[in-house]
C-alpha positions in Angstrom: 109.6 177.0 -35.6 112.5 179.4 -34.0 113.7 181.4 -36.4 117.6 180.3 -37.1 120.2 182.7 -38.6 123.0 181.1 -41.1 125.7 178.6 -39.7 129.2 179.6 -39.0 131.7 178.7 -41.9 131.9 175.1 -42.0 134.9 173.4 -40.8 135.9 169.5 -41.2 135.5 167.1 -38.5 138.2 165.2 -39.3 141.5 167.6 -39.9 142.8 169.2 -36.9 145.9 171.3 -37.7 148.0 168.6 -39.0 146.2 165.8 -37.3 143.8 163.8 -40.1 141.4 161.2 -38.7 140.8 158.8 -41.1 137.0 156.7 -41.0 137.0 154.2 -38.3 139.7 156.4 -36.1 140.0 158.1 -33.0 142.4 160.9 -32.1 143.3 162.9 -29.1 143.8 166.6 -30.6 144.5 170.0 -28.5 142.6 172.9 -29.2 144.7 176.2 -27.6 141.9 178.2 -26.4 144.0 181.1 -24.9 147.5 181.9 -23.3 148.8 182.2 -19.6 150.4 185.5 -18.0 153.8 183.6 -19.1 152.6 183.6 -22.8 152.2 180.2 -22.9 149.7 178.7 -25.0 146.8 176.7 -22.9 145.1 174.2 -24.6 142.0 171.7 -24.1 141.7 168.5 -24.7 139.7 166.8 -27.3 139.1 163.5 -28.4 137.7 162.8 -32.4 136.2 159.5 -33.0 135.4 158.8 -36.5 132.7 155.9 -37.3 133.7 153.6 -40.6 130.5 155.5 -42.2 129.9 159.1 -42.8 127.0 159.8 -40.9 126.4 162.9 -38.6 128.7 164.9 -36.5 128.2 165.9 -32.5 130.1 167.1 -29.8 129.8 166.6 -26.2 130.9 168.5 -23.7 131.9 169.3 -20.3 133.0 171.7 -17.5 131.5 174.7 -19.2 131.3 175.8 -15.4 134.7 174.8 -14.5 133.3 173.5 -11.4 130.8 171.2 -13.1 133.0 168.1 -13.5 130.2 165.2 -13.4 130.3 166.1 -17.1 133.6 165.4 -17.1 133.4 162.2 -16.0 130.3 161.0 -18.1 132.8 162.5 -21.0 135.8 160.2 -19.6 133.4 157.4 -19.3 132.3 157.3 -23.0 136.0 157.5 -24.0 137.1 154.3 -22.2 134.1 152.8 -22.7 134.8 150.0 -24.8 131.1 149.5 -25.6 130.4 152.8 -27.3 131.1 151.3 -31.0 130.9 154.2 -33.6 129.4 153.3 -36.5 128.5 156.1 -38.2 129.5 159.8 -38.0 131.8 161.3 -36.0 131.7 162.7 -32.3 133.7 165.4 -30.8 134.4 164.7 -27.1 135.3 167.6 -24.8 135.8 166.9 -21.0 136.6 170.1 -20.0 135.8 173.3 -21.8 136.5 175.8 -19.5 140.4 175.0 -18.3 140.4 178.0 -16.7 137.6 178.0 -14.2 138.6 174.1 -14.3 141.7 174.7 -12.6 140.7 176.8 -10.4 137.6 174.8 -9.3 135.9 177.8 -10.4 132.6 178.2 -12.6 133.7 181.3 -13.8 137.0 182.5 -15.9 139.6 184.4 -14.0 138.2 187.8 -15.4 135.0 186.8 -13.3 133.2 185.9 -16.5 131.1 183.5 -17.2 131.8 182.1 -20.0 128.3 180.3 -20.8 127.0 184.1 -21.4 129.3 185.0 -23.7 128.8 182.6 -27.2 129.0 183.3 -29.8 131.8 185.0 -28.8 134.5 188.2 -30.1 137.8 188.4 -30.5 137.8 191.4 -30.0 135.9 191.3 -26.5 136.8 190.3 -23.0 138.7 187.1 -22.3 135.4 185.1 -22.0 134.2 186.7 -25.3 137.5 185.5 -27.1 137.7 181.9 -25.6 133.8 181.8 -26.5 135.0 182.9 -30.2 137.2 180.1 -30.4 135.2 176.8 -29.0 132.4 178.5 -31.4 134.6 178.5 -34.8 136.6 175.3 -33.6 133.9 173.0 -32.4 130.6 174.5 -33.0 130.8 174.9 -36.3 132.3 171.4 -37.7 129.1 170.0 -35.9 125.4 168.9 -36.6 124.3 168.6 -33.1 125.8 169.1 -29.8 125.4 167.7 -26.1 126.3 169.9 -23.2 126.8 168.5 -19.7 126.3 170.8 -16.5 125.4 170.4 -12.5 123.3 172.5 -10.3 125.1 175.7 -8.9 127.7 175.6 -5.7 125.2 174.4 -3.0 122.8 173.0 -5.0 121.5 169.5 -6.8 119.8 168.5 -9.6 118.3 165.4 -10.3 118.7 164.5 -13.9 116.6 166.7 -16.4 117.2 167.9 -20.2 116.9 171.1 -21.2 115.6 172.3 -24.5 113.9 174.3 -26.7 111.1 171.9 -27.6 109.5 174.3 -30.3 112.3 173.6 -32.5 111.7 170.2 -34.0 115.2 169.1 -34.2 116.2 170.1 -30.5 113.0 168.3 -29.9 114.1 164.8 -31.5 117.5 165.1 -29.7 115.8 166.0 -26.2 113.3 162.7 -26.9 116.2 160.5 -28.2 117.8 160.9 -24.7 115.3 159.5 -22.6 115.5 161.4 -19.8 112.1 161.3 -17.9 112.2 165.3 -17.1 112.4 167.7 -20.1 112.4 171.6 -19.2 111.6 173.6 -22.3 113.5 176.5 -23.3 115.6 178.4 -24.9 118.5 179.4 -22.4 119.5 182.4 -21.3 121.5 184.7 -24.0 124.4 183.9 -25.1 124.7 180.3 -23.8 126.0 177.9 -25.8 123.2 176.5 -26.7 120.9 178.8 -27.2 123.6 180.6 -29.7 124.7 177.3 -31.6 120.7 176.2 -32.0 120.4 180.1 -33.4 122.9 179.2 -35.6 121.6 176.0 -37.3 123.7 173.3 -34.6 121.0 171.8 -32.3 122.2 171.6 -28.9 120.9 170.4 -25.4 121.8 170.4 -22.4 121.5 167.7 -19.2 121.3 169.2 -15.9 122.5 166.5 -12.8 124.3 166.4 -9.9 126.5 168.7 -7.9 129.3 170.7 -8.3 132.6 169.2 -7.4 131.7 165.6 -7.6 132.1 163.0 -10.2 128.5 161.0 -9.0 128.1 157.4 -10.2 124.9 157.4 -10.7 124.6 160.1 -12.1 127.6 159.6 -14.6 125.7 156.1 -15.4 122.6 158.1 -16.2 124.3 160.4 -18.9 126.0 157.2 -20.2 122.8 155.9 -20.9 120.9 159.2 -22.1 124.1 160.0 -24.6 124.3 156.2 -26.0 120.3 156.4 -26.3 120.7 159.7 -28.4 123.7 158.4 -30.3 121.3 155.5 -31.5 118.5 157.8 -32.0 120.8 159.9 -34.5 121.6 156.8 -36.3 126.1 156.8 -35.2 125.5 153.2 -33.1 123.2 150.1 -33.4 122.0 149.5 -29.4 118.3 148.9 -28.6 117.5 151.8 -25.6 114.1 151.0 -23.8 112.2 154.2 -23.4 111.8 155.9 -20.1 109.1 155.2 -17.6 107.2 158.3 -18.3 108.3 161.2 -19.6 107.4 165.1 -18.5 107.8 168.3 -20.6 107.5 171.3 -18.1 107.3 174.8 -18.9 106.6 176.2 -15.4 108.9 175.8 -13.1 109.4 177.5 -9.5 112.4 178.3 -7.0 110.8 178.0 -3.3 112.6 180.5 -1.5 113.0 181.1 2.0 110.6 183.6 3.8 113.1 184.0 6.9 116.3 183.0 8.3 117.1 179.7 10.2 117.8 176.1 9.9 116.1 173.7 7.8 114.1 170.7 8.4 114.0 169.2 5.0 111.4 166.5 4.0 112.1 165.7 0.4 114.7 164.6 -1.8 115.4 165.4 -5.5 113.4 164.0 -7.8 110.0 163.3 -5.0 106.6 164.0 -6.2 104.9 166.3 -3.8 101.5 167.2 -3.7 99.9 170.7 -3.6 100.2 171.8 0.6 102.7 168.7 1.2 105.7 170.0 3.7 108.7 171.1 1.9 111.2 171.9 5.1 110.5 173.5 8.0 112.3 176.3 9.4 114.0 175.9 12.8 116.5 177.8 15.2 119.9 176.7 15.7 118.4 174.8 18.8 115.7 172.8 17.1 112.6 175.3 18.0 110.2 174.4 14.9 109.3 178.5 13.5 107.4 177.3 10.7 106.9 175.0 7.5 107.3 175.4 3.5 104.5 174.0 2.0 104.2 173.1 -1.9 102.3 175.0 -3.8 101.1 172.9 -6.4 101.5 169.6 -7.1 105.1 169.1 -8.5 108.3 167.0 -9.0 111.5 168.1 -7.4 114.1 169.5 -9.9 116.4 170.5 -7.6 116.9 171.5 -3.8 119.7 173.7 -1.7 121.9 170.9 0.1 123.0 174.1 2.7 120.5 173.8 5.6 121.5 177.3 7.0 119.0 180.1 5.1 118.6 183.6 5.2 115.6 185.3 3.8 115.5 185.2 0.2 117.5 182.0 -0.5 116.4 179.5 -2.9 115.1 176.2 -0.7 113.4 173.8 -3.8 113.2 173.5 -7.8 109.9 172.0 -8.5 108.5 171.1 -11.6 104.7 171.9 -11.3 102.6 169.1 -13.0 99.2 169.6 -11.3 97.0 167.8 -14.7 99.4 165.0 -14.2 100.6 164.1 -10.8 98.5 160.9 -10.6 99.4 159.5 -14.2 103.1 160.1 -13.1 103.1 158.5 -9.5 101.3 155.7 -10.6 103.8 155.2 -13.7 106.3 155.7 -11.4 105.2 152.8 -9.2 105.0 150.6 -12.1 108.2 151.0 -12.8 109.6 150.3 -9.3 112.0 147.7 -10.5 114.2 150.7 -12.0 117.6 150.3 -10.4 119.1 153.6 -11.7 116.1 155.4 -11.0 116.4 154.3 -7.1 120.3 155.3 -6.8 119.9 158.4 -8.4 117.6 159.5 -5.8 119.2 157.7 -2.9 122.6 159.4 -3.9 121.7 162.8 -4.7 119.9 163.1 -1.1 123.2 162.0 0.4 124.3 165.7 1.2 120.8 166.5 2.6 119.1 164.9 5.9 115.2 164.1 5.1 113.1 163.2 7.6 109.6 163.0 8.0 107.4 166.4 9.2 106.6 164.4 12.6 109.8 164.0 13.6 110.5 166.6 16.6 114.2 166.3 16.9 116.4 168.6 14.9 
């Protein structure tokens, strides 16, 4: 079991300066986070739900990367969604956490921070450091468990995965309540958010999915689901989640990354299986001339993939997953469970932004 120091002073859920959310409630409260060159006070937005029960309390949130926004709209999703029906607990919703980056549809803060390496924060420290300080005292520690939303970086996708540090029993239950079929272990880099707040005693994981810039329907759909599926796991709603079709925990993963410059060829989409040798792209010229091929080096699932078909040497080309003990179990569970719509669009619109074709073709 990870070794967990003591958790920040505790803080209520339910009071928010002068703001009291009484048991079966919901509030939208501010939380200033820093000020402007003009001295005025920025804020973020939060909304408190409050189930007619005590029960446990979780946050949610988004945009940690400014530019990751399909958090942002799973977040706005779960507000209006008139089926999430709070029994028990309380949840605190955050659609965007970094307003700065946010507005300026960057991932980092304006001092060219980034603020997911800067928990648990200073205030004495750099910008990042102090905003860090403050969504740690503020949010972090009124909490039991958190959820935090991101996307692949500026020229990537991801196709759905949870991240977690499976050793730790309670990230574990939260990472299995989700049911997302894809779990990467680990711990996070230091000083992320949740690798500080699960140090601290607050459980947190995160889901990887999508792009930057884009609010993705299936992929907002997909989070829906996981976060309800967790929320009932934890107890805070009554709804009956069916379990996912298989599930992998991976601890080896690998970035494929280009061996020379050119133009890519690409012949899978995130979230394929691909066996050990199968063709990954192939390098061209700007004219079409085929100048070689990427092949897989063990058998694997795609985590993620460049959606920029221009490459110099050195830049990243695919995620995969390696799963060589279990490829077969996982294609054939896979084709059992053909009938899963979600599954289907989730692949079909993350590939949108990337032209696949198959190794024969000869065309560019």
């Amino acid at each position: 079991m990870t070794k967990q120091s003591a958790r920040p002073s505790r803080k209520s859920p339910h009071v928010w300066g002068d703001i009291k959310i009484l048991p079966g409630q919901s509030a939208e409260v501010s939380l200033a986070v820093t000020e402007s060159y003009s001295s005025l006070t920025i804020p973020i937005p939060i909304v408190v739900q409050r189930g007619s029960e005590e029960g446990p309390v979780g946050f949610i949130t988004a945009a940690l990367h400014g530019d990751e926004i399909n958090g942002t709209g799973i977040i706005r999703s779960l507000i209006r969604d008139q089926q999430l029906n709070l029994l028990r607990g309380t949840l605190i919703l955050v659609p965007v956490l970094n307003i700065l980056g946010f507005e300026r549809h960057s991932r980092y803060l304006p001092d060219r921070r980034d603020l997911n390496r800067c928990f648990p924060g200073s205030m004495r420290g750099s910008l990042a450091h102090r905003m860090a300080k403050i969504i740690f005292e503020e949010i972090v520690a009124r909490c039991d468990f958190g959820i935090d939303l991101h996307t692949a970086a500026v020229r990537r996708t991801n196709f759905p995965n949870v991240r977690a540090e499976m050793t730790n029993p309670k990230v574990a239950q939260l990472a299995e309540s989700f049911g997302c079929e894809v779990i990467l272990d680990s711990k996070g880099p230091p000083g992320s958010l949740r690798r500080e707040a699960t140090a601290r005693g607050c459980p947190v994981i995160i889901l990887e999915a999508g792009e930057i810039w884009k609010v993705e329907p299936a992929v907002v759909d997909f989070g829906v689901k996981g976060i309800l599926s967790l929320l009932s796991g934890q107890g805070m709603i009554e709804q009956a989640t069916p379990p996912p079709a298989y599930r992998l925990i991976l601890d080896h993963t690998q970035w494929i990354r280009a061996s020379k410059g050119g133009f890519l060829r690409f012949h899978v989409s995130p979230g394929d299986l691909v066996r050990k040798g199968a063709p990954l792209a192939t390098y061209t010229t700007l004219t079409g001339k085929e100048t070689g091929v990427i092949n897989a080096p063990h058998h694997a699932m795609v985590l993620g993939m460049t959606t920029l078909p221009c490459i110099t040497p050195g830049d990243p080309i695919c995620h995969l997953g390696m799963i060589p003990d279990r490829f077969e179990e996982v294609q054939q569970l896979r084709a059992e469970a053909a009938d899963d719509n979600l599954h289907d669009r989730l692949i079909k619109d993350l590939s949108t932004n990337v032209r696949v074709v198959e190794p024969s073709e000869s065309r560019p």
